[in-house]
DRENDO-1510 file (C-alpha; in Angstrom, 1 decimal, always signed):
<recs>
REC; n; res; u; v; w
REC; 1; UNK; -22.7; +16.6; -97.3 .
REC; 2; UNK; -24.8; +15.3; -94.2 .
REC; 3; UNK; -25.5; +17.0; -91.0 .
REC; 4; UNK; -25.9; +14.1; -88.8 .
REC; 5; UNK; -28.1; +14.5; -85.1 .
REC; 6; UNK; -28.3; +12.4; -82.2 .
REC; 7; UNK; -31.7; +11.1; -80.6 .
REC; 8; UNK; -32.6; +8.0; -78.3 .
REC; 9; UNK; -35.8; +6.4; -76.7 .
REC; 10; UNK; -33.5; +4.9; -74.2 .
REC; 11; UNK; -32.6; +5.8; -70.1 .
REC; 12; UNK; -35.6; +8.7; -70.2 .
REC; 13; UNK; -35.7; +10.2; -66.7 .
REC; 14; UNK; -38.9; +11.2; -64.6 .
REC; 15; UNK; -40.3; +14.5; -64.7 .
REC; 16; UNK; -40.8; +16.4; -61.7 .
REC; 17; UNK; -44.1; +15.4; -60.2 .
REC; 18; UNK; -46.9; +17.7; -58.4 .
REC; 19; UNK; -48.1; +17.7; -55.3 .
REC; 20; UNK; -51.4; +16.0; -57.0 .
REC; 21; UNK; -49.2; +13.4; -58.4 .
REC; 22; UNK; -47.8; +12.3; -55.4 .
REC; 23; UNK; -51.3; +11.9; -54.0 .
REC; 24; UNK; -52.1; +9.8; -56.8 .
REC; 25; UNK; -48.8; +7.6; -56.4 .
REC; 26; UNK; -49.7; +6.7; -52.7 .
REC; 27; UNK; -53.1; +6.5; -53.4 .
REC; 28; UNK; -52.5; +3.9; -56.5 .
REC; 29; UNK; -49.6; +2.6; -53.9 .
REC; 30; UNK; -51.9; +2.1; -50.6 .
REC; 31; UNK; -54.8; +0.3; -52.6 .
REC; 32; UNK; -52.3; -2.1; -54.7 .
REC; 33; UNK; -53.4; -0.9; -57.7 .
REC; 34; UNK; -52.1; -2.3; -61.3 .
REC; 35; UNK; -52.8; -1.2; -64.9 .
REC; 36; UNK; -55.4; -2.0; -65.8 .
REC; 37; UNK; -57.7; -2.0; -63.1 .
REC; 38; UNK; -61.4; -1.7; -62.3 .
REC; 39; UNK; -61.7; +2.4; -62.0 .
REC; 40; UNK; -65.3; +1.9; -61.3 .
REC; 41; UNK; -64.9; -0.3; -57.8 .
REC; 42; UNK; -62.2; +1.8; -56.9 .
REC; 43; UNK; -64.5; +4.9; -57.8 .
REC; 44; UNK; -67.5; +3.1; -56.3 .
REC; 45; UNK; -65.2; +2.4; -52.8 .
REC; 46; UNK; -65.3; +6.4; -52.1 .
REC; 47; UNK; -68.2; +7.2; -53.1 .
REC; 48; UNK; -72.5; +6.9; -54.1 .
REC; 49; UNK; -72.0; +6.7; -58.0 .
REC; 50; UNK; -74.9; +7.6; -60.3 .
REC; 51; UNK; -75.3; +8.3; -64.1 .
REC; 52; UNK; -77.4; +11.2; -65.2 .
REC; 53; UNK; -78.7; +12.6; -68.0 .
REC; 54; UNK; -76.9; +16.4; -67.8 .
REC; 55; UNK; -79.1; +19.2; -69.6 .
REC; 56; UNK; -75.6; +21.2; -69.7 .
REC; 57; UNK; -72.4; +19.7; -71.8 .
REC; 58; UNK; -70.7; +18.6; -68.7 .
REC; 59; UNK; -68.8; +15.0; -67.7 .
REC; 60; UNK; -69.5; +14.6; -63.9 .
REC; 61; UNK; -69.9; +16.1; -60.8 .
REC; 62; UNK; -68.8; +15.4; -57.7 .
REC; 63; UNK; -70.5; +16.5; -54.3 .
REC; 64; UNK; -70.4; +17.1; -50.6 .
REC; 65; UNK; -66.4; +16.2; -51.1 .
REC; 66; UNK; -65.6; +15.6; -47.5 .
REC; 67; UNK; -68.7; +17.4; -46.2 .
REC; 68; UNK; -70.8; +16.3; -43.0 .
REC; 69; UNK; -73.3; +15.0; -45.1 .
REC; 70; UNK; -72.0; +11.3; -45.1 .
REC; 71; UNK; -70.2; +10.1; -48.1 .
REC; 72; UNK; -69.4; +12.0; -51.4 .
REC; 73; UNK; -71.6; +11.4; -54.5 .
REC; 74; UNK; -70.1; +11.3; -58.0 .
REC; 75; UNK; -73.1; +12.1; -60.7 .
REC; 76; UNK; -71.2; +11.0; -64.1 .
REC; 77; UNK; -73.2; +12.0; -67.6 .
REC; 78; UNK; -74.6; +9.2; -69.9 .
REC; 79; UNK; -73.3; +10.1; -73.1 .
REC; 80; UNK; -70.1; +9.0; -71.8 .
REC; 81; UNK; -68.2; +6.8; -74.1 .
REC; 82; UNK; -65.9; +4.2; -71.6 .
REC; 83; UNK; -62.6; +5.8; -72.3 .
REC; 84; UNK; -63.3; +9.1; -71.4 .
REC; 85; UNK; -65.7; +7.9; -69.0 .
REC; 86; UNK; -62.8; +6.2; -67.4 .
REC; 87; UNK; -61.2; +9.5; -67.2 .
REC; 88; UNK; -64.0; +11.1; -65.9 .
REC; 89; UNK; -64.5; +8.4; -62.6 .
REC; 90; UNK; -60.2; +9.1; -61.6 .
REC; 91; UNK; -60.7; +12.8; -61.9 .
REC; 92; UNK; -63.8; +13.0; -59.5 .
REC; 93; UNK; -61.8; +10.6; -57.4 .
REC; 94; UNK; -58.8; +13.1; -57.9 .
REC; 95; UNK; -61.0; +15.7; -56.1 .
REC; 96; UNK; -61.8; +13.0; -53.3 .
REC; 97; UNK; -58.4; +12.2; -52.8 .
REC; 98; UNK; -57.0; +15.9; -53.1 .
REC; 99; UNK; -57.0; +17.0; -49.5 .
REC; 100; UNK; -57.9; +20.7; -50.6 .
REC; 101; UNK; -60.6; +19.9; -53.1 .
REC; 102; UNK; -63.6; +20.7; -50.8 .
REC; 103; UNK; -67.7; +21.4; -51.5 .
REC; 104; UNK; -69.0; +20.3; -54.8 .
REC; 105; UNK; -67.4; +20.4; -57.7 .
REC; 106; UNK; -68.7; +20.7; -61.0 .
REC; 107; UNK; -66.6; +19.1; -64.4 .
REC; 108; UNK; -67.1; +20.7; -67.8 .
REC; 109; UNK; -66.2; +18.9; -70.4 .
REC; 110; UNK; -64.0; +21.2; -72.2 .
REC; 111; UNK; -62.7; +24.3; -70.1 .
REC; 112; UNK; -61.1; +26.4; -73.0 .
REC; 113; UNK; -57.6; +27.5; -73.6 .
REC; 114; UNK; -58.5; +31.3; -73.2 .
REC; 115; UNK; -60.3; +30.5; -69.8 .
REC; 116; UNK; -59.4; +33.4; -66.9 .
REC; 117; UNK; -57.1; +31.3; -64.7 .
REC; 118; UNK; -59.3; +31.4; -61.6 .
REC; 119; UNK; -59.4; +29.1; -58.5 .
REC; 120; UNK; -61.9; +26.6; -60.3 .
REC; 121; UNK; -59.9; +26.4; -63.1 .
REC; 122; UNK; -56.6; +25.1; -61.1 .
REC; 123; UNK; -58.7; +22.8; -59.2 .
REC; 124; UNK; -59.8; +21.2; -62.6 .
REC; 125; UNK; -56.1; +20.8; -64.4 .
REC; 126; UNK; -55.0; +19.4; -60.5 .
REC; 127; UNK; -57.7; +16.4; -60.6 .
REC; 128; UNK; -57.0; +16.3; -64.2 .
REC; 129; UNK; -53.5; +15.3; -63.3 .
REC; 130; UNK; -54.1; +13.2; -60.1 .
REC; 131; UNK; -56.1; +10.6; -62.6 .
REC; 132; UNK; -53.4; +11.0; -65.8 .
REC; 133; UNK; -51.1; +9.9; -63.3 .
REC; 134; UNK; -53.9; +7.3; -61.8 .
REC; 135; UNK; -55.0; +5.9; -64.6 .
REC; 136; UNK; -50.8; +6.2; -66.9 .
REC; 137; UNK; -48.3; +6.4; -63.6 .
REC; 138; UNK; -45.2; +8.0; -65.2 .
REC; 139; UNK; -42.8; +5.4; -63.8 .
REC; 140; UNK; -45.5; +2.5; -66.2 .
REC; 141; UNK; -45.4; +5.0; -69.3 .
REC; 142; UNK; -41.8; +5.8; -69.5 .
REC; 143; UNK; -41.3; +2.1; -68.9 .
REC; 144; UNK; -43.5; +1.2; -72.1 .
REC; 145; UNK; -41.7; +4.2; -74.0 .
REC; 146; UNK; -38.3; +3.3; -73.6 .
REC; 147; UNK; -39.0; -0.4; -74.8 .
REC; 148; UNK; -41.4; +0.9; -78.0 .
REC; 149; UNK; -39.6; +1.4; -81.3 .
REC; 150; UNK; -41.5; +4.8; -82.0 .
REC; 151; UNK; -43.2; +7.1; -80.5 .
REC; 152; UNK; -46.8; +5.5; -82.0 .
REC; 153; UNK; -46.2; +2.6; -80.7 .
REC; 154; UNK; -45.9; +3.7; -77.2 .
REC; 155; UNK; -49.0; +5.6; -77.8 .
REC; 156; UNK; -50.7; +2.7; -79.2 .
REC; 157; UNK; -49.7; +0.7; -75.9 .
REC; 158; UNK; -50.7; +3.3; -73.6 .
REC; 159; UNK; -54.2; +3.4; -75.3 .
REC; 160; UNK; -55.1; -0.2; -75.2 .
REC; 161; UNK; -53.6; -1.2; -71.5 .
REC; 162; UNK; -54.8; +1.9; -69.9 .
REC; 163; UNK; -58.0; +1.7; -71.5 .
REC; 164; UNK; -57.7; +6.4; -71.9 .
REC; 165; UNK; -59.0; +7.9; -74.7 .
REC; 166; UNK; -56.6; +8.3; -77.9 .
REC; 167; UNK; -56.2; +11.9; -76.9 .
REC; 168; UNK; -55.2; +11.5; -73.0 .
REC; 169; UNK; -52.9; +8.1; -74.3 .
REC; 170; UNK; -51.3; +11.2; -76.9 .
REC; 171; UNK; -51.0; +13.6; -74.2 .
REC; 172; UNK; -49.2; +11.6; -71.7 .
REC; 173; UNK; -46.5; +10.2; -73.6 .
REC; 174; UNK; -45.8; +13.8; -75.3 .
REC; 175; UNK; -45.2; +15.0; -71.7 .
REC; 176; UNK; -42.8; +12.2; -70.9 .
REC; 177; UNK; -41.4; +11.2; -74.5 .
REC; 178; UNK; -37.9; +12.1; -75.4 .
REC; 179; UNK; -37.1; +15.3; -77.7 .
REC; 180; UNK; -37.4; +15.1; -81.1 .
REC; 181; UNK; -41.2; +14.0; -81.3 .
REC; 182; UNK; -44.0; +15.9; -83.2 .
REC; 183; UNK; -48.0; +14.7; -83.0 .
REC; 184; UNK; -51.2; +16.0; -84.9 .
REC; 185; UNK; -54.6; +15.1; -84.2 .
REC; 186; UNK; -56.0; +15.0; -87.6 .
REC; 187; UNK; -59.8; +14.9; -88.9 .
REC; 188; UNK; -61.2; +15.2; -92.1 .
REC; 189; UNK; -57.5; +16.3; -93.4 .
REC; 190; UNK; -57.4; +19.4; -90.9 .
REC; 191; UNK; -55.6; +19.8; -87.8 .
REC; 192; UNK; -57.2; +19.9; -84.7 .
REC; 193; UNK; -54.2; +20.0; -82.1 .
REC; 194; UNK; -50.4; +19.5; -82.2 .
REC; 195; UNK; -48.5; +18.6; -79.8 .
REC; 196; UNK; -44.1; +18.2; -79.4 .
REC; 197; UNK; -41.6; +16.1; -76.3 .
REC; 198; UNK; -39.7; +18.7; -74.2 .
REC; 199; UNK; -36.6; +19.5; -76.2 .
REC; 200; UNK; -38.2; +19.5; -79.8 .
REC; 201; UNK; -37.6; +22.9; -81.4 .
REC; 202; UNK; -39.3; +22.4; -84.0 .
REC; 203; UNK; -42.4; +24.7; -85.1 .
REC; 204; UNK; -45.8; +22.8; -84.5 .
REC; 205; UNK; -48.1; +22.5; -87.7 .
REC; 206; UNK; -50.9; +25.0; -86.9 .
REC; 207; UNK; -54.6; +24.2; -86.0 .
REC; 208; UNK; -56.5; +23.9; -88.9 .
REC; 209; UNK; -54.1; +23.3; -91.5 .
REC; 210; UNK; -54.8; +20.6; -94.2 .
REC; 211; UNK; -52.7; +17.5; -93.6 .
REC; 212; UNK; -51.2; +17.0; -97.4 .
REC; 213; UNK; -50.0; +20.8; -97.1 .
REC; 214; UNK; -47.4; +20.2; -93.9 .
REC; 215; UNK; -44.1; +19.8; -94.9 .
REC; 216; UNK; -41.1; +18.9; -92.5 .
REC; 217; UNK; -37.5; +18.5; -94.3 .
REC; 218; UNK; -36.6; +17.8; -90.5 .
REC; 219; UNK; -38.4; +15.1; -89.7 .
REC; 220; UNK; -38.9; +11.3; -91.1 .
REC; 221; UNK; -42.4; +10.6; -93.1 .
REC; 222; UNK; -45.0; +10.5; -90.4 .
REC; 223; UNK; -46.6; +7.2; -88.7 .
REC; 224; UNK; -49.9; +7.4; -88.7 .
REC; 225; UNK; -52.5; +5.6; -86.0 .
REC; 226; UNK; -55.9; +6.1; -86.8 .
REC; 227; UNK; -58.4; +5.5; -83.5 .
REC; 228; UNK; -61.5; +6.3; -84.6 .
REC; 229; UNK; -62.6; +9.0; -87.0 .
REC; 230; UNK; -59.1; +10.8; -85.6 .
REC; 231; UNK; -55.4; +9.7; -87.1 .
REC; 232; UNK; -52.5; +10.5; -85.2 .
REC; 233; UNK; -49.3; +12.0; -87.3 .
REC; 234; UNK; -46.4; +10.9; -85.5 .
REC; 235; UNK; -43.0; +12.6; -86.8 .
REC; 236; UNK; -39.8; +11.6; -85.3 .
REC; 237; UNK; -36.5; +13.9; -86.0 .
REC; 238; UNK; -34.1; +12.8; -88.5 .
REC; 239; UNK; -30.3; +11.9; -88.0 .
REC; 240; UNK; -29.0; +13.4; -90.6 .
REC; 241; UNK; -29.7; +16.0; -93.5 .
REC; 242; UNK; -27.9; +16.3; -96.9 .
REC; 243; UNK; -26.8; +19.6; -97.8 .
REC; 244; UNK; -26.6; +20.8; -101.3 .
REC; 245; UNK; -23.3; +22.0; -103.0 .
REC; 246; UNK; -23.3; +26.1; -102.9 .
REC; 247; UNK; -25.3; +27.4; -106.0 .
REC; 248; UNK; -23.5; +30.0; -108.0 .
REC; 249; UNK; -25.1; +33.2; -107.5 .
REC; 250; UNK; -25.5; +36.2; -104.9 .
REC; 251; UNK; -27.8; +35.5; -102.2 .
REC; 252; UNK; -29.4; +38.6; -102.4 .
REC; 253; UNK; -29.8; +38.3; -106.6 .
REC; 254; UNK; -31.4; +35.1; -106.1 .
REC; 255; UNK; -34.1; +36.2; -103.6 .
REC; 256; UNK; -34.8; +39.2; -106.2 .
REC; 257; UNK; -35.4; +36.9; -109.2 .
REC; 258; UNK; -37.8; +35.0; -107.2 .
REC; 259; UNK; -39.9; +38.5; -105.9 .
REC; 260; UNK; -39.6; +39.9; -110.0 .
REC; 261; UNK; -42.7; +39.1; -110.5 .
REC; 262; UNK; -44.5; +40.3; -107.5 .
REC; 263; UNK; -46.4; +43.3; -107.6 .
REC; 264; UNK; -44.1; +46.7; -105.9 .
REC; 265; UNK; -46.0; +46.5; -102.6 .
REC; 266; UNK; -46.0; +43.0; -102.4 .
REC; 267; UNK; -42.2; +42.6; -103.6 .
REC; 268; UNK; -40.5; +44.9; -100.3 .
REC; 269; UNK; -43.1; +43.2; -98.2 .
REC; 270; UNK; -42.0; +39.7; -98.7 .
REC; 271; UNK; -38.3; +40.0; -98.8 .
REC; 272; UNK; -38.5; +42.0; -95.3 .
REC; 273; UNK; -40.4; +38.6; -94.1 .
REC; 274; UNK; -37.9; +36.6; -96.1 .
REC; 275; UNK; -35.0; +38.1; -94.9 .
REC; 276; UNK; -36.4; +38.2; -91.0 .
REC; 277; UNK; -37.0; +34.5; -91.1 .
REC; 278; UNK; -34.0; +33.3; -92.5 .
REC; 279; UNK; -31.6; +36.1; -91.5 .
REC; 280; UNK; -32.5; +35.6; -87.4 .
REC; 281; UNK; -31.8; +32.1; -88.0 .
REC; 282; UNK; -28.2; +32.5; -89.7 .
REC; 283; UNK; -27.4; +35.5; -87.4 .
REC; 284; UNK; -27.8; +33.2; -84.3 .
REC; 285; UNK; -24.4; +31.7; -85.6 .
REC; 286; UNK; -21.3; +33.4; -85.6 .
REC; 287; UNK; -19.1; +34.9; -89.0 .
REC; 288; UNK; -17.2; +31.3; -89.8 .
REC; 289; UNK; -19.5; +28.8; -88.3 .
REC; 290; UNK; -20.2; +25.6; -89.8 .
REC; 291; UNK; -22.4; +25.1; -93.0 .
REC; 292; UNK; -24.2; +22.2; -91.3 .
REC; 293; UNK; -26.0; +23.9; -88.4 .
REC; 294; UNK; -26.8; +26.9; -89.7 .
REC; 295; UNK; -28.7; +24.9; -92.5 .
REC; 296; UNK; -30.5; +22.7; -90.0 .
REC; 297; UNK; -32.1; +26.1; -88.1 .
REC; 298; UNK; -32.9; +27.4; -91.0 .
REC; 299; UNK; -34.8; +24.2; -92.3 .
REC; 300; UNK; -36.1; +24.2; -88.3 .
REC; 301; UNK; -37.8; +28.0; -88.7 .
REC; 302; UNK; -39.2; +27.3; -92.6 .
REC; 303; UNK; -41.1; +24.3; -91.5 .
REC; 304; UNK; -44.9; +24.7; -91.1 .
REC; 305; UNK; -45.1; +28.2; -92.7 .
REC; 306; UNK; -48.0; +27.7; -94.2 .
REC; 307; UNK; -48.5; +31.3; -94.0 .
REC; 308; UNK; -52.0; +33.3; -95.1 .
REC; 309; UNK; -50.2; +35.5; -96.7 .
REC; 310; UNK; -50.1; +34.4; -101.1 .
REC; 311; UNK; -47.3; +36.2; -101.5 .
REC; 312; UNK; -44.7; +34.8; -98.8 .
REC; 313; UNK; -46.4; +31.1; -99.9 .
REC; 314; UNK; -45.3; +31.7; -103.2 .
REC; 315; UNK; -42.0; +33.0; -102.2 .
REC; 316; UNK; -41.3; +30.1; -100.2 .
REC; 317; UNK; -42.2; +27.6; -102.6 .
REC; 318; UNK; -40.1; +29.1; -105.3 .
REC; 319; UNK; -37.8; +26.5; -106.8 .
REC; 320; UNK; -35.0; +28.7; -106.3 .
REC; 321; UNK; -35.5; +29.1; -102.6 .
REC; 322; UNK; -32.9; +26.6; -101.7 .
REC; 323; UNK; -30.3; +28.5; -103.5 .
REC; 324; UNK; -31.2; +31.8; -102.0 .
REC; 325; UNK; -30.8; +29.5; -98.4 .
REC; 326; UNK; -27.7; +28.2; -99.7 .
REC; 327; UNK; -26.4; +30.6; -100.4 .
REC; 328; UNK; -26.6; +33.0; -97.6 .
REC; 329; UNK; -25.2; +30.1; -95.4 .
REC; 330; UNK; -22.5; +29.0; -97.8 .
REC; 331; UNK; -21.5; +32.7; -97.6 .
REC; 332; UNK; -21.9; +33.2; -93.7 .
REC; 333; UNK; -19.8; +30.2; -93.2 .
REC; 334; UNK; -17.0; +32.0; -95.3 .
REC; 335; UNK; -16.6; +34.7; -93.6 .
REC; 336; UNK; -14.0; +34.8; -90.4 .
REC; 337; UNK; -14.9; +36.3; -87.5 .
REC; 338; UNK; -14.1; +39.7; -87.0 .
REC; 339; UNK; -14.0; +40.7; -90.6 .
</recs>
């Protein structure tokens, strides 16, 4: 038996764009801009630009943005390799351009994840999004998605016309891709980011997991680009999955033979975390449904549970797992509704 799905690269539509954005698009529009272009002369036509040696871990700043003082400056750090440094020159134009980005403006290279959201903070993610849009317009990137034959490919053609770093070309066509897409930013075998289209339910591998351990039934063998010291796992959803034939045996039998071993503590533990995983995925069908979907959310919540907890890890990779899953589906699927 195969559960067959449904996915296309083709007739992707636009996503909403900011008020940023739009700056960007009649910016890009009024100056006749194409990809590629010179960022520097356009950087250079707005403002004094200077490279500095930074004693702080910081890309650029940008000053006196439409002050009195005559015309900005943009300072842009050194160490800057040309990718990110090409990012770095549309961002401190972003603030130029932005009509409320005023006073100077300071651009750390990395603003964390857990950073309070403050004032700052907003004005940073709005120039970041004013030169994503600059530097990859989202009309140009959808174009180049739609006629790419995976998902790497588009991200390997963003990257080398745009001239963006591996992770910005990544980034960009995540946010405009079509579901059923999965990326991980991998380093010396550990994860260092994931990323997923809108519409992708599957679970993301987690930061920090080794590469060989990720396993995803759902998805095809990954395409890998490797830019750098960084590879980029691409996994694209599969059309179809075959489903087993029913295993003899009680659901609730099986997942007791695979916990016999476990020690008493351990045992009630796992089969409360085996039971919520697999039982909230069933239960969101109705008594009678179909074998085929219920198997494929089940599939969808086991993947990348690479858990810390031994116990469940063992559980899970039990060979008789996929009867225990088989069988509470396979029973589920018997029953009528209302009984």
């Amino acid at each position: 038996m195969h559960i067959s799905r449904t996915g296309s690269m083709r007739s992707l539509k636009e996503t909403p764009v900011t008020k940023e954005e739009r700056f960007a698009q009649r910016f890009s529009m009024l100056r006749g801009l194409s990809i590629p272009f010179d960022i520097e002369k356009v950087a250079k036509s707005l403002a004094d630009l200077e490279e500095k040696n930074f004693p702080l871990e910081i890309d650029g700043l940008c000053l006196d943005v439409k002050g009195r003082h005559g015309r900005p400056k943009i300072w842009i750090s050194k160490s800057l390799r040309s990718r990110r440094r090409n990012f770095t020159l549309a961002h401190e134009i972003g603030h130029i351009v932005i009509p409320w980005h005023t006073g100077s403006i300071v651009d750390e290279m990395d603003i964390q994840e857990s950073s309070e959201v403050s004032y700052y903070v907003e004005l940073e993610r709005e120039a970041d999004r004013f030169a994503a849009e600059l530097l990859m317009p989202q009309t140009w990137t959808i174009s180049l998605i739609e006629r790419a034959e995976h998902m790497q490919n588009a991200m390997r053609a963003v990257y080398d016309i745009a001239k963006v770093s591996a992770q910005a070309a990544a980034l960009r066509v995540i946010q405009l891709g079509p579901a059923g897409f999965v990326v991980s930013a991998v380093r010396d075998d550990l994860i260092e980011w994931s990323g997923k289209t809108s519409g992708t339910t599957t679970r993301l591998p987690n930061r920090g997991d080794v590469i060989s351990n990720i396993s995803m039934p759902t998805h095809h063998d990954p395409r890998i680009l490797a830019l750098g010291q960084t590879r980029y796992y691409w996994w694209k959803e599969r059309e179809e999955l075959e489903i087993p034939a029913r295993p003899s045996g009680e659901w609730r039998d099986i997942l007791e033979t695979i916990v016999s071993d476990f020690p008493i503590d351990k045992k009630h533990k796992v089969k409360q975390r085996v039971n919520a995983i697999v039982g909230g995925a069933v239960r969101h069908h109705s008594k009678g449904s179909a074998v085929e979907p219920m198997y494929w959310a089940i599939q969808k919540a086991l993947e990348n549970r690479n858990d810390y907890d031994p116990w469940l890890s063992t559980a899970l990779s039990n060979s008789l797992f996929t009867d225990y899953v088989l069988a509470r589906i396979y029973e589920r699927s018997e029953h009528h509704q209302g009984d």
